[in-house]
TIGUVO-85585 format. One record per residue (C-alpha): residue in one letter; x, y, z. Coordinates in Angstrom, 1 decimal. Example, Ala and Ser with C-alpha at 12.3 -4.5 7.8 and 13.67 -1.06 7.14 Angstrom:
BEGIN
ATOM resn     xx     yy     zz
ATOM    a   12.3   -4.5    7.8
ATOM    s   13.7   -1.1    7.1
//
This chain:
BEGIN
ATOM resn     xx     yy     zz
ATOM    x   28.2  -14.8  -22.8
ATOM    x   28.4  -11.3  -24.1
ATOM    x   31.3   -8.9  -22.3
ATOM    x   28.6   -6.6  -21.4
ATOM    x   26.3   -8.6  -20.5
ATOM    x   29.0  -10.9  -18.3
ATOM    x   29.9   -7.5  -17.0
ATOM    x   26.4   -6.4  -16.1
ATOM    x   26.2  -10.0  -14.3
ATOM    x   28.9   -9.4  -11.9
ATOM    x   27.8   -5.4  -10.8
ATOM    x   24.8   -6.6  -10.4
ATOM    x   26.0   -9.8   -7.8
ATOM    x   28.4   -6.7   -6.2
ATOM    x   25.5   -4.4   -5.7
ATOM    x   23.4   -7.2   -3.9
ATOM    x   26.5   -8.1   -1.8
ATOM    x   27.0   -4.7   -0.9
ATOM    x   23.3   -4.3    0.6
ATOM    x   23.3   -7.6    1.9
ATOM    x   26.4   -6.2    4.2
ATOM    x   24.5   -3.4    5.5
ATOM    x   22.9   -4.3    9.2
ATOM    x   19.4   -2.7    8.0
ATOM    x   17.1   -2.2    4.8
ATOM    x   16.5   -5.5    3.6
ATOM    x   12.6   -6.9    2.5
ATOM    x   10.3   -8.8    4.5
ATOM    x    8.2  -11.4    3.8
ATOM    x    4.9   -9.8    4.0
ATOM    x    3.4  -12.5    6.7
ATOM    x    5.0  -13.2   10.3
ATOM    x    4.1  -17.1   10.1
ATOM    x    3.4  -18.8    7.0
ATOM    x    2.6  -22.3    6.5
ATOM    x    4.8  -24.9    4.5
ATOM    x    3.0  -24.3    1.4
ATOM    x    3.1  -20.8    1.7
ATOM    x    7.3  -20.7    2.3
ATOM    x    8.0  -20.6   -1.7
ATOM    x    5.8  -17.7   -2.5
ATOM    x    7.0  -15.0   -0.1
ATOM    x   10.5  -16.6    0.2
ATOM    x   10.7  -15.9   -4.0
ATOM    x    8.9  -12.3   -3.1
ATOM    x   11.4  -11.2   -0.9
ATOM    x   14.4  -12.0   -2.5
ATOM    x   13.2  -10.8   -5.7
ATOM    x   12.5   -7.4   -4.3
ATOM    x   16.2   -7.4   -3.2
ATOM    x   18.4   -8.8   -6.2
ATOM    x   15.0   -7.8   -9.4
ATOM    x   15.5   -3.8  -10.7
ATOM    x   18.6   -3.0  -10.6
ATOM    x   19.3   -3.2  -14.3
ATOM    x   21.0   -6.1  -14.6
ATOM    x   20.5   -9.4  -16.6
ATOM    x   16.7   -9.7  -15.0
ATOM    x   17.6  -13.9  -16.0
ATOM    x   20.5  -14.0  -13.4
ATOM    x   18.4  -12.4  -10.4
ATOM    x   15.9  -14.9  -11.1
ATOM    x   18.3  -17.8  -11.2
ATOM    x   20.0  -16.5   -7.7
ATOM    x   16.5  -16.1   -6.1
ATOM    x   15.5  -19.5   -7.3
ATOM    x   19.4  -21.2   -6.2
ATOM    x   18.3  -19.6   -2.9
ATOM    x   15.3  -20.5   -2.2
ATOM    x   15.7  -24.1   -3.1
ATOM    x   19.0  -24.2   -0.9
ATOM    x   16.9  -22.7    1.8
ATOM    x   13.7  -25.3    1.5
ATOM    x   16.0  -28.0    1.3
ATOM    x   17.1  -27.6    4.9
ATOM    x   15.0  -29.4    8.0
ATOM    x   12.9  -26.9    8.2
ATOM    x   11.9  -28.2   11.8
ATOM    x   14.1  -25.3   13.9
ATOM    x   11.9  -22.4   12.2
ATOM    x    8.3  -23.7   13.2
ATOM    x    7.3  -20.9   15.6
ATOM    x    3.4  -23.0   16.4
ATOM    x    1.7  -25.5   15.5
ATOM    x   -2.0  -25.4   14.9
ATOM    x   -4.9  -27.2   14.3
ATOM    x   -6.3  -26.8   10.7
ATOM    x   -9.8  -27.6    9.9
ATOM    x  -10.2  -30.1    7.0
ATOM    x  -12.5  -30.2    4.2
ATOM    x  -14.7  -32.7    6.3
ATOM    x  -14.7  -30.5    9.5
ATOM    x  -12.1  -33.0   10.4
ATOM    x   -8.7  -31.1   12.1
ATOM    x   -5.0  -31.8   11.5
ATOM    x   -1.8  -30.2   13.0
ATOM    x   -0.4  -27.7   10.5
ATOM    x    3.0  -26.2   11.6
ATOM    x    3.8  -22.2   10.8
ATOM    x    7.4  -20.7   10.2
ATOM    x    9.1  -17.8   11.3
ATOM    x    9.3  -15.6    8.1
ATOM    x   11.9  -13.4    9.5
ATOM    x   14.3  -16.3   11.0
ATOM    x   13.3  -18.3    7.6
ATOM    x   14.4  -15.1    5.9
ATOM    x   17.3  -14.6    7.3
ATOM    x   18.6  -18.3    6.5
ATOM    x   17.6  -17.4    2.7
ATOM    x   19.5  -14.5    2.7
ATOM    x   23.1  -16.5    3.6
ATOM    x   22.1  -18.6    0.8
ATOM    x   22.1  -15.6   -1.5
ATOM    x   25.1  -13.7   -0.3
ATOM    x   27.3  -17.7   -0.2
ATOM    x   25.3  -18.4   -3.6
ATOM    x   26.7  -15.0   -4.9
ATOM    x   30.2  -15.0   -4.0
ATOM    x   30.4  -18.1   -5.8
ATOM    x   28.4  -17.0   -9.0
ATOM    x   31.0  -13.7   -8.8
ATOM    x   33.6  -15.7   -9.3
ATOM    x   31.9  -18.0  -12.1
ATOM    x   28.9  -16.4  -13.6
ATOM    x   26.3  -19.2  -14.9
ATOM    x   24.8  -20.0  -17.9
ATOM    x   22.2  -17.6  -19.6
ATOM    x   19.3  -18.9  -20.7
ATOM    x   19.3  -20.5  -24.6
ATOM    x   15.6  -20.2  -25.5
ATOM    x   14.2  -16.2  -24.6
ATOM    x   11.5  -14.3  -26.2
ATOM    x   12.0  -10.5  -26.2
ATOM    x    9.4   -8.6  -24.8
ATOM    x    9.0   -4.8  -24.5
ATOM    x    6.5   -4.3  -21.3
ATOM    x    4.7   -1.3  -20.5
ATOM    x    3.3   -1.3  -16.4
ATOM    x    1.8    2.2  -15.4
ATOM    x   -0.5    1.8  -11.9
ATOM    x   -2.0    4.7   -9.9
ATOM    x   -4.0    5.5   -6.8
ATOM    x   -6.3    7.6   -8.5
ATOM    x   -8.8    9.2   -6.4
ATOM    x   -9.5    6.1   -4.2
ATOM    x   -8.1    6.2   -0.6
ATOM    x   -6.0    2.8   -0.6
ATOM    x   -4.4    1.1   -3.7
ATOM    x   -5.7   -2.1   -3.8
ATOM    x   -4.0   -3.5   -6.9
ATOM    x   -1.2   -5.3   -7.5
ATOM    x    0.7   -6.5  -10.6
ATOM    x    3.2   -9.2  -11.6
ATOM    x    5.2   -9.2  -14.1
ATOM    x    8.0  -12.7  -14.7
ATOM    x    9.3  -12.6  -18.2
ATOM    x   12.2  -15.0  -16.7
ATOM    x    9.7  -17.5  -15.3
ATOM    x   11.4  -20.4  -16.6
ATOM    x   14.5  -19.3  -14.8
ATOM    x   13.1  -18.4  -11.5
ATOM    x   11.2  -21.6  -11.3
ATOM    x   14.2  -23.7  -12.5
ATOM    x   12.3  -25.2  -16.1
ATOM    x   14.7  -26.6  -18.4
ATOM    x   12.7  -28.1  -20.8
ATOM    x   13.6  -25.4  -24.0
ATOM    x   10.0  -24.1  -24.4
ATOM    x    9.9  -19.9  -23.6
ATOM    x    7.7  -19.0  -20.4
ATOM    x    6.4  -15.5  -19.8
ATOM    x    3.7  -14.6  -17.1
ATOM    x    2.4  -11.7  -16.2
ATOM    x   -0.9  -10.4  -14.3
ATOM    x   -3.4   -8.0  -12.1
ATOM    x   -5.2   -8.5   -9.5
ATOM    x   -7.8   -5.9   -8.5
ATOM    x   -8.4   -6.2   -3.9
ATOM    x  -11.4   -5.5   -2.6
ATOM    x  -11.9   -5.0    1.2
ATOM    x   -8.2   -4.4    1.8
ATOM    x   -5.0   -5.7   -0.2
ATOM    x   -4.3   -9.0    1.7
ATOM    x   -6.0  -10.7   -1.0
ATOM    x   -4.7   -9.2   -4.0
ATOM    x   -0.4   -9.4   -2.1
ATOM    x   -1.1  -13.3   -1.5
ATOM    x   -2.2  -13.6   -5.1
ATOM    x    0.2  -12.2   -6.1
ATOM    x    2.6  -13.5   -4.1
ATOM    x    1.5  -17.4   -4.8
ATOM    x   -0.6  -18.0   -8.1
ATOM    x    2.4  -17.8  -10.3
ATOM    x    3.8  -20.5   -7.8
ATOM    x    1.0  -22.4   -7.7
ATOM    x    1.2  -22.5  -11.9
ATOM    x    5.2  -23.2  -11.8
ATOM    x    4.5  -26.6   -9.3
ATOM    x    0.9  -27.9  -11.3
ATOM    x    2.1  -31.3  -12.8
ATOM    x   -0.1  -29.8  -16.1
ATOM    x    2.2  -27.3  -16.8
ATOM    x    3.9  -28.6  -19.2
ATOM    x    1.4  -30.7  -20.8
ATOM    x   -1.3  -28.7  -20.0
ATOM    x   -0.8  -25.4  -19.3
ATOM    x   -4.5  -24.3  -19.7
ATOM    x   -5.5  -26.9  -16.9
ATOM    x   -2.7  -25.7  -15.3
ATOM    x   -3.7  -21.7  -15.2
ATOM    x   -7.6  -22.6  -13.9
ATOM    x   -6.5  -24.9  -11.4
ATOM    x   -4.1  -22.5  -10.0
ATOM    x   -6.7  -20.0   -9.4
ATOM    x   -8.6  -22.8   -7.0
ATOM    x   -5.3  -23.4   -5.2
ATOM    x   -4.6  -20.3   -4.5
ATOM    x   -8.5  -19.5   -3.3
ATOM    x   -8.2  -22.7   -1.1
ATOM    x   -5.1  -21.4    0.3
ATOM    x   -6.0  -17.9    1.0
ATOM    x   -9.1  -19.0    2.6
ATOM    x   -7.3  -20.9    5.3
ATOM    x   -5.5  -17.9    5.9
ATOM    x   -8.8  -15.8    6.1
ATOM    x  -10.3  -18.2    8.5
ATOM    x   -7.0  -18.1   10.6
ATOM    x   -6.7  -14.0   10.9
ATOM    x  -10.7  -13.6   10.0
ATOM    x   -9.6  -11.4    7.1
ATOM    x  -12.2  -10.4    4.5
ATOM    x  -10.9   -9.2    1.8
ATOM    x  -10.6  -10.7   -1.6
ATOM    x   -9.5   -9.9   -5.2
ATOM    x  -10.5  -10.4   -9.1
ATOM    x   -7.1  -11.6  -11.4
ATOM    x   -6.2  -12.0  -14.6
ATOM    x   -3.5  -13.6  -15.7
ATOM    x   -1.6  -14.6  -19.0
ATOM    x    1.0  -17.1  -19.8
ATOM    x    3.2  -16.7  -23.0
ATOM    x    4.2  -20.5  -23.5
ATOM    x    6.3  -21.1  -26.9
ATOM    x    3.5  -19.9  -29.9
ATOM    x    0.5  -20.0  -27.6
ATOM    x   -1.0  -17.0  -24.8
ATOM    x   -3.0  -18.5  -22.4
ATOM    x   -5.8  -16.3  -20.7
ATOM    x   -7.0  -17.0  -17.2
ATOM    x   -9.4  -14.8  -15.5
ATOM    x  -11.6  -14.5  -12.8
ATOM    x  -14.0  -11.3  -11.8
ATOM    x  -14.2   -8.2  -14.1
ATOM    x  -10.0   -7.6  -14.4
ATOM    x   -9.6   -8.2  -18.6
ATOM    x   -7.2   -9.3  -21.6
ATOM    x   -7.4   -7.6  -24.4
ATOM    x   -5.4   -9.0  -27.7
ATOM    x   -5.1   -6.1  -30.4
ATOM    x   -3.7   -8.1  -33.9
ATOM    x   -3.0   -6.6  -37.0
ATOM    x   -4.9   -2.8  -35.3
ATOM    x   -8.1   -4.8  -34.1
ATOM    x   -9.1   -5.8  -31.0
ATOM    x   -9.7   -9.1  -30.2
ATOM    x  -12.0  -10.5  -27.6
ATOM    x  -10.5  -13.3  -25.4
ATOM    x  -12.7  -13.4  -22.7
ATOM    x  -16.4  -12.1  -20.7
ATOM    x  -16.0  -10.9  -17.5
ATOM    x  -17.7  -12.5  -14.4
ATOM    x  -20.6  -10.2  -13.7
ATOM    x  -23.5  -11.2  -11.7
ATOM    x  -25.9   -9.8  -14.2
ATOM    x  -24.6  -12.7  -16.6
ATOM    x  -27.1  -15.0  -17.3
ATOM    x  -25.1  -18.5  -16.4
ATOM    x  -23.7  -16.7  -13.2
ATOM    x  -26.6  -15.5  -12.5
ATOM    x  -28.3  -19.0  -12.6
ATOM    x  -25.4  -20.4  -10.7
ATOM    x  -25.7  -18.1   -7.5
ATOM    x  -29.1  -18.2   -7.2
ATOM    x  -29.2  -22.2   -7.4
ATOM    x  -26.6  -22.1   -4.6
ATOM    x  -29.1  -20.6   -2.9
ATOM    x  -28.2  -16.5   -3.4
ATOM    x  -29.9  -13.5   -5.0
ATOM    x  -28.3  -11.2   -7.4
ATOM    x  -30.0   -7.3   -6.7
ATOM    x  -29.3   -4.3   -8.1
ATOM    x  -27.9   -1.5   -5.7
ATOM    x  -26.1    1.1   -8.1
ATOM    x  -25.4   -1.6   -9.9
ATOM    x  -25.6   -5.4  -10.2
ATOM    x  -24.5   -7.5   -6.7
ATOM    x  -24.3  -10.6   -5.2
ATOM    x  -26.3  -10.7   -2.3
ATOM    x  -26.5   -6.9   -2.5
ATOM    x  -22.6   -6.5   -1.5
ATOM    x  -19.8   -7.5   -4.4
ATOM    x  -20.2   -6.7   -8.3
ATOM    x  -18.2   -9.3   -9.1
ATOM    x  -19.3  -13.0   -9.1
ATOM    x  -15.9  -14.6   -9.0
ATOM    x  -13.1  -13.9   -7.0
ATOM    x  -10.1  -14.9   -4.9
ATOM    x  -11.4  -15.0   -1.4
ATOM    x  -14.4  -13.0   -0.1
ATOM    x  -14.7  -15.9    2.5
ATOM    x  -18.2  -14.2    3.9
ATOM    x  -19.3  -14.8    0.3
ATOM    x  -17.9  -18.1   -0.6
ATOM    x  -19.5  -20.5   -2.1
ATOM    x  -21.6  -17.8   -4.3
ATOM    x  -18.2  -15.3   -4.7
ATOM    x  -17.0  -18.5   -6.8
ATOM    x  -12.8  -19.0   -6.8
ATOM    x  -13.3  -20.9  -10.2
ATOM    x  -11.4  -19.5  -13.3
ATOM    x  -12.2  -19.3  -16.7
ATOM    x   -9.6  -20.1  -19.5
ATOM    x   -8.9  -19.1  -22.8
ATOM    x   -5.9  -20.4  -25.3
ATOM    x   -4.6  -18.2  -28.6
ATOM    x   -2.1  -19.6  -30.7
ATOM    x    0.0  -17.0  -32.2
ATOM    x    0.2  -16.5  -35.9
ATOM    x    3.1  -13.9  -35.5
ATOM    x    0.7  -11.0  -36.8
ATOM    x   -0.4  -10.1  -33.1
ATOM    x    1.0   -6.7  -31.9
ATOM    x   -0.1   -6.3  -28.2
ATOM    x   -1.7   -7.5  -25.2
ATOM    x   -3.5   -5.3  -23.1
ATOM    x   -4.3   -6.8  -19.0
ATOM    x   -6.1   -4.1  -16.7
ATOM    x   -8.4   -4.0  -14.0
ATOM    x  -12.2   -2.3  -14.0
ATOM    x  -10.8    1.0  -13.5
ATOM    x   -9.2    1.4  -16.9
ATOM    x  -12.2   -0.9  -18.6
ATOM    x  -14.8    0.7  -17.1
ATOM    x  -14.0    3.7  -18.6
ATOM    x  -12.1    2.8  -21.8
ATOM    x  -13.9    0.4  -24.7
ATOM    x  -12.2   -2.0  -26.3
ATOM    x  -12.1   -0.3  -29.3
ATOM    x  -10.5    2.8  -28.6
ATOM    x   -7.8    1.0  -27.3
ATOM    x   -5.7    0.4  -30.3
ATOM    x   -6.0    3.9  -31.8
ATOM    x   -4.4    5.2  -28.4
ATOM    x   -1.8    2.7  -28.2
ATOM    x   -1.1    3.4  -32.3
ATOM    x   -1.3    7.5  -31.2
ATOM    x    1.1    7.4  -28.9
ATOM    x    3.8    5.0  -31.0
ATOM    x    3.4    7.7  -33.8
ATOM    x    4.2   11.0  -31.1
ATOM    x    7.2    9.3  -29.8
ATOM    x    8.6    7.2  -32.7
ATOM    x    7.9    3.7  -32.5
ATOM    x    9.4    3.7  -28.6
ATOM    x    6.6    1.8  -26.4
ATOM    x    8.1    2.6  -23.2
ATOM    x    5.1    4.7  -21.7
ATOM    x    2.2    3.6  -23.8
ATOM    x    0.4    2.4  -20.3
ATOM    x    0.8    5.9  -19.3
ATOM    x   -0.9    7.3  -21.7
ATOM    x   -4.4    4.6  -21.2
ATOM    x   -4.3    5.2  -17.6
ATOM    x   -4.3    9.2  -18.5
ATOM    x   -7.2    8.1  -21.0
ATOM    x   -9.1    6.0  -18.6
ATOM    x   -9.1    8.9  -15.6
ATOM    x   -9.7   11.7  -18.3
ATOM    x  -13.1    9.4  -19.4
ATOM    x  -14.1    9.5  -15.8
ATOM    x  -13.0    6.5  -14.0
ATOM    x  -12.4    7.0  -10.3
ATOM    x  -11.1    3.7   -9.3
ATOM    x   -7.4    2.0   -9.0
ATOM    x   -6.3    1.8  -12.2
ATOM    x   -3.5   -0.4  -13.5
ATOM    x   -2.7   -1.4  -16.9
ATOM    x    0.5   -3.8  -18.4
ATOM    x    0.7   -3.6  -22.4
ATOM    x    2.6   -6.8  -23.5
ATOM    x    4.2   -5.9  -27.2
ATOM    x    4.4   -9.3  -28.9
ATOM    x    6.2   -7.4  -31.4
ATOM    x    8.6   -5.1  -31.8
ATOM    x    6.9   -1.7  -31.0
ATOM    x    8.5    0.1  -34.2
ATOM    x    7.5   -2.7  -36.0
ATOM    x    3.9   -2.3  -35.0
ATOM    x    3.9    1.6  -36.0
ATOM    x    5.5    1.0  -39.3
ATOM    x    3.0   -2.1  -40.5
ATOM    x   -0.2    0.1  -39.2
ATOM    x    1.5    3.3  -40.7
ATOM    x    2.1    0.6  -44.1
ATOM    x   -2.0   -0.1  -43.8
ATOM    x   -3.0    3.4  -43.3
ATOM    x   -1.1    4.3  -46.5
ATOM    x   -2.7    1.8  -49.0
ATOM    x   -6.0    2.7  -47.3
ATOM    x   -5.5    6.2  -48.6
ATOM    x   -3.8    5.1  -51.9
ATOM    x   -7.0    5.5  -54.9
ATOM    x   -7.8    2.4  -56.6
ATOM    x   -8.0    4.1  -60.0
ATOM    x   -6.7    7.4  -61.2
ATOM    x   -8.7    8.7  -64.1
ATOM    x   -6.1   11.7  -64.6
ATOM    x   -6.5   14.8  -65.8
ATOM    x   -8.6   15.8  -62.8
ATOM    x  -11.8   13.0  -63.4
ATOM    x  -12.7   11.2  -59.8
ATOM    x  -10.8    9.0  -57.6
ATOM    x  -12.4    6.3  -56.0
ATOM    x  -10.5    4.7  -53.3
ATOM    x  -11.1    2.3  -50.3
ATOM    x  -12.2    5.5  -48.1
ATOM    x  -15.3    6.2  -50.6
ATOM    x  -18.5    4.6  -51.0
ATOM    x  -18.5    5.5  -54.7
//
């Protein structure tokens, strides 16, 4: 391990030991009870909110959340069930479901990280041997809507956090766009990545994986909605850098846009209701599609699959679509963002303002989703907008290849001299 980097492990082990000492401040699960299956999510949440952005190794605060957490899960959990409760099955059958305390569950996890890291002070472990370097640009904003409803997830140490050893890289990252309030869009947040780290088709799989997730995590928020008659619900997309392959997953109108070599790439159709194929699936379930400003299910959502929206279910479908793109090496960015930026920016402006804003600021990538959500509210979208750009390579890189291209597009094909006509590749003839 690297000097600086062993040092940059150790401040930041003292700088979470230090909070940790203070009597007040720390993160909170975001739900008072949480089933068994819903422990792993916030548990990782929490802690990650406490030891993630403090400019450290990002690998080591996911390896101390995930030493927690499993050191925490391992424990009889019996002494934090708060109730038990009768859960209605798929067959209107009803089983006894217990529910934690998140704050006494919490509170356990957080002696496993401060005992966890007094040891790792002492001895740092291992980093990682197989990492992709990724420069990641995350801008979100209000806008002139009255709540923020998105939310945004970004693990480029999934492997680490989740405790995969098997060699291949892992990156996720995703947006969900809440409709009807944010509990939707937190517990997606919050769980699909989970729900995609413990899918036995992970590994061999991972496409399976990502579109089953989505139908976990639906089935699971629903019992929740059902419990504390929430309504809410939220589109995703979500994508999985896995070795040379990006894996898309998506449902609702949240999109993934690849730009390779300058052009944009399609990897996916939004779920609309005025889509042929989901409109013949709503209305053979027995629902309408109707125009009301613009095209709804049953005259309420404009989006024909999403997380949730249990008033909906089963024409709201919580079925994902997936896509897979092996990399050739000669792809330069992925764009994810909700409506709000799509709605308002086409695909193929996209990679003249990414390509813009490289060239005013030298090849640094650091605030390129600034300037899309600047472009998205200046071409009149009033919505949330968040958007993550993913370089796959180096950003300079990107800026010196298109500026490379732009040149030999300028560059005459013959040269008659003595002032007779150029034609070049930017002339008809």
């Amino acid at each position: 391990m690297a000097v600086e980097q062993e040092a940059a492990g150790r401040e930041l082990l003292a700088a979470v030991l230090r909070d940790l000492a203070a009597p007040e401040g720390h993160p909170r699960p975001q739900n008072r009870r949480l089933s068994r299956e819903e422990a792993e999510g916030e548990l990782c949440e929490a802690v990650l909110r406490l030891v993630g952005g403090r400019g450290g190794p990002s690998w080591l605060a996911a390896s101390l959340t995930r030493a927690a957490v499993d050191q925490t899960l391992q424990n009889d959990l019996a002494s934090f069930v708060e109730k038990k409760d009768v859960v209605e099955g798929s067959q209107g059958d009803g089983e006894i479901e217990d529910f934690l305390g998140s704050d006494a569950l919490f509170h356990h996890c957080l002696t496993c990280v401060q005992d966890i890291g007094s040891r790792w002070q002492k001895q740092l472990p291992s980093p990682p041997t197989s990492e992709r370097m990724l420069h990641v640009s995350v801008h979100a904003i209000r806008n002139t809507r009255r709540k923020m409803e998105d939310r945004h997830v970004m693990q480029l140490d999934f492997n680490q956090l989740f405790g995969i050893m098997d060699g291949v890289a892992r990156s996720y990252f995703a947006i969900f766009d809440g409709h009807g309030g944010l509990d939707a869009a937190n517990y997606a947040a919050t769980h699909v990545h989970v729900a995609l780290a413990r899918n036995e088709a992970l590994v061999s799989d991972p496409a399976r994986a990502l579109k089953e997730v989505f139908q976990r995590t639906d089935a699971m928020f629903l019992r929740k909605a059902k419990r504390e008659r929430l309504r809410s619900g939220t589109t995703g997309v979500c994508a999985m850098l896995e070795g040379e392959c990006l894996h898309v997953a998506w449902l609702g109108d949240s999109q993934a846009l690849l730009v390779q070599q300058g052009s944009p790439v399609t990897l996916m159709e939004p779920h609309k209701p005025e889509r042929e194929d989901e409109r013949e699936r709503i209305e053979a379930l027995g629902g309408c599609v109707t125009y009301m400003g613009c095209w709804r299910v049953n005259g309420t959502l404009a989006v024909s699959r999403a997380i949730g929206d249990i008033d909906q279910k089963p024409y709201v479908s919580g079925e994902g679509d997936v896509t897979t793109h092996v990399l050739s090496g000669t792809e330069d960015f992925l764009v994810l963002a909700c409506d709000g930026f799509f709605d308002a920016v086409t695909s193929s402006e996209v990679p003249s303002l990414v390509l813009d804003h490289l060239q005013e600021n030298g090849g640094v990538g650091q605030h390129v989703a600034e300037r899309l959500v600047s472009a998205a509210k200046e071409g009149g979208s009033s919505d949330n907008i968040t958007v993550m750009v993913v370089f796959l390579r180096d950003p300079a890189k990107v800026l010196e290849d298109f500026l490379a291209h732009a040149s030999l597009e300028a560059e005459p094909l013959f040269d008659f001299g003595g002032g007779g006509a150029e034609v070049g590749s930017d002339h008809a003839g």
